[in-house]
C-alpha positions, 0 to 999 in steps of 0.5 A: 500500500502507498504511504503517501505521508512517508513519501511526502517526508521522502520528497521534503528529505531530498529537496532539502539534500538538493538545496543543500548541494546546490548552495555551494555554488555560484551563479557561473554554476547554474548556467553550466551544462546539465546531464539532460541535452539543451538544458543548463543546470538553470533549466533542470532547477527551474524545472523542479521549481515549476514541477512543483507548482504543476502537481501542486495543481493536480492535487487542488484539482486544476490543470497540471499545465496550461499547455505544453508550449506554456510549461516549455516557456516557463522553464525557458524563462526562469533559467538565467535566474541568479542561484539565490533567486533559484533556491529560494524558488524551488525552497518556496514552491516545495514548501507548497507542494509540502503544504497541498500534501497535509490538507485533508483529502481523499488520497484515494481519488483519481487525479489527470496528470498531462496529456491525460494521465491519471493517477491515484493521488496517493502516488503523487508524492511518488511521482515528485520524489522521483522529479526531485532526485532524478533531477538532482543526478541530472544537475552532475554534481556528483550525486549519482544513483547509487546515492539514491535510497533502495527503497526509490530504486526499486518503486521506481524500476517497478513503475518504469516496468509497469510504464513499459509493459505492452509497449510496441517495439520492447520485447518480453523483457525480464529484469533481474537486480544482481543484489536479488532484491526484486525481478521485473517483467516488461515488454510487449505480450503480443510478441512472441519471440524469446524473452529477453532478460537483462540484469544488473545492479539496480542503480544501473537497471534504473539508469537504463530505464529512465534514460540516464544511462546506455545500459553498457554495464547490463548483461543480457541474456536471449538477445541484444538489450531492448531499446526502449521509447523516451519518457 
């Protein structure tokens, strides 16, 4: 079952880790390349800050976004930002996403994320540790995921198999952690070729199923390890 008050301590705990690492920098730092193509470390910041915002709006009952041009812009406008201005913001727009989690309310209920996701409200808090520490290994700052609590690694493996599963073009894929802490299926059913099973430690798995890394350091078995659709 989804705890979504021990998730909401789990998100306040790594924006908390994040405001940290990044109040050693300076403001040359925050316009420096990021891991994510075309972003600056700015962008990956403005991101996390306006991401908060958006699920704020799930959680309230609104629109996550406007549009997809209007979220595009928002970022592209708060990404020159001085670092302080930066902190301050993603400080302040966590705070309020921390805020909207302790109102009472139905955590059961369906809410519409974009482009017409839905979710239960529980997983929320999830979904936006998730954007905070994901987006913390993007800033390359020398938080890596082997740095991420297990606990994350493997929800988090476990809803990207979930997310691919059925997928046109992945084949049936078994993933098997080499720590034995949990074995995952994906892929298309309708194909009807071998199963592909790809294993590794579950840093490197996640790497290869969120698109942080080649999945060089996998081993696969059955055939070539799957290439899978962007997020």
């Amino acid at each position: 079952m989804i705890d979504h008050e021990r998730d909401l301590a789990s998100v306040k705990e790594a924006t908390d880790r994040l405001l940290t690492a990044a109040a050693s920098w300076d403001n040359a730092a925050t316009a420096e390349p990021s891991r994510l193509p075309g972003w600056t470390r700015g962008h990956v910041l403005a991101h996390i800050a306006r991401n908060a915002d958006a699920l704020v709006n799930v959680l309230q009952g609104r629109p996550m976004y406007a549009d997809a041009a209007t979220r595009d812009a928002d970022i592209e406008r708060d990404a020159g930002r001085p670092l302080a201005v930066h902190l301050a913001d993603v400080r302040e727009s966590g705070d309020a996403f921390q805020a909207a989690g302790a109102e009472p309310a139905d955590w059961s209920r369906t809410v519409e994320l974009r482009n017409g996701v839905t979710d239960s409200a529980s997983r929320i808090p999830f979904r936006r540790w998730v954007e905070v520490a994901l987006h913390h290994v993007d800033l390359g700052v020398g938080h890596e995921l082997e740095d991420l609590p297990e606990e994350f690694v493997l929800r988090e493996i476990d809803f990207l198999a979930d997310r691919f599963t059925g997928g046109a073009g992945v084949p049936p894929t078994r993933i098997v952690a080499a720590e034995g802490t949990g074995t995952w299926t994906t892929g298309s059913a309708e194909d009807t070729g071998a199963t592909v099973t790809v294993t590794g430690p579950a840093p490197e798995l996640l790497g290869w199923l969120a698109g942080r890394r080649d999945g060089s350091a996998l081993k696969t078995e059955g055939g070539p390890l799957p290439v899978l659709p962007p997020l």
